[in-house]
Wavefront OBJ file of the C-alpha trace (Angstrom):
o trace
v -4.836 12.635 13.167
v -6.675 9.671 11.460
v -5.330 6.177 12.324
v -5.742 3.017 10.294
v -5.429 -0.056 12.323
v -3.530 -2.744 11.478
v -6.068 -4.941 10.597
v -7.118 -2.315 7.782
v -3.454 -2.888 6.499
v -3.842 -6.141 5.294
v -1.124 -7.065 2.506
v -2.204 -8.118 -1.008
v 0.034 -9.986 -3.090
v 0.178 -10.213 -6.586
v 2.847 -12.381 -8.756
v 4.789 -10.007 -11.038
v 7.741 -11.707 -13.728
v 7.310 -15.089 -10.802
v 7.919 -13.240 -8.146
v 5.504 -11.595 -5.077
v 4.706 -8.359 -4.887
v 2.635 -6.981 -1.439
v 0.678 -4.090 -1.765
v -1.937 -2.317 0.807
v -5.373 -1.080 -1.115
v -7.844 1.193 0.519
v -10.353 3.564 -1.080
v -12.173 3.119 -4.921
v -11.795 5.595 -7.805
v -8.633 6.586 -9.829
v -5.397 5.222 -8.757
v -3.243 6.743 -6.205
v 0.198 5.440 -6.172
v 2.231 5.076 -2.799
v 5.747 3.816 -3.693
v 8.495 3.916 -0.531
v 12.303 3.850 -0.664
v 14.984 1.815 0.899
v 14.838 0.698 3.746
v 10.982 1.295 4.039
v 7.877 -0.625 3.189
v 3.957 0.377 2.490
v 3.504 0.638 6.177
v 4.995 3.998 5.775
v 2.579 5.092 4.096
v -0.499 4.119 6.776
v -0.651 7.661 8.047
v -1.354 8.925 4.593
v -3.425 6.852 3.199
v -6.520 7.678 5.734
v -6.676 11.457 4.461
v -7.006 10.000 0.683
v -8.548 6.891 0.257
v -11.857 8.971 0.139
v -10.282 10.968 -3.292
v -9.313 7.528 -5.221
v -7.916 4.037 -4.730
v -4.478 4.270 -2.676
v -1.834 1.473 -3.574
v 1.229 1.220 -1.541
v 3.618 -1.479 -2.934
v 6.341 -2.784 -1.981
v 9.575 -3.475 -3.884
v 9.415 -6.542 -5.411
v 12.241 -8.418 -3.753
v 9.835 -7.304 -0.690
v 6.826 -8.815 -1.411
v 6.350 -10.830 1.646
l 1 2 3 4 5 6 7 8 9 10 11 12 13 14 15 16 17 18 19 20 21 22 23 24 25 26 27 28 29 30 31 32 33 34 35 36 37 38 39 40 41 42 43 44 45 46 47 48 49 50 51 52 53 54 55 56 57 58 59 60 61 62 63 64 65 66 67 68
């Protein structure tokens, strides 16, 4: 299994209609969309996002009311 440290899951934030929005961002190309459910976050996505990120640019955001 490939890991990604924590360290490599440094949170991004973007303002979207005022608000925050996190995201994680690994990899270059065409997007790859990661979008969790309730009561998750992007870190669900870090065991994923290793066996991709070499086949575009992975995006995991979070809700908006999550963006911390």
């Amino acid at each position: 299994m490939i890991e990604i440290s924590d360290q490599e899951l440094e949170k991004k934030k973007i303002k979207v209609l005022g608000k925050n929005m996190s995201y994680i961002e690994k990899g270059e190309g065409d997007p790859i969309i990661f979008q969790h459910g309730n009561p998750t976050s992007s870190y669900l996505w870090r065991n994923i996002i290793p066996y991709l990120e070499n086949q575009g640019r992975c995006i995991a955001i979070d809700l908006i009311w999550d963006g911390r």
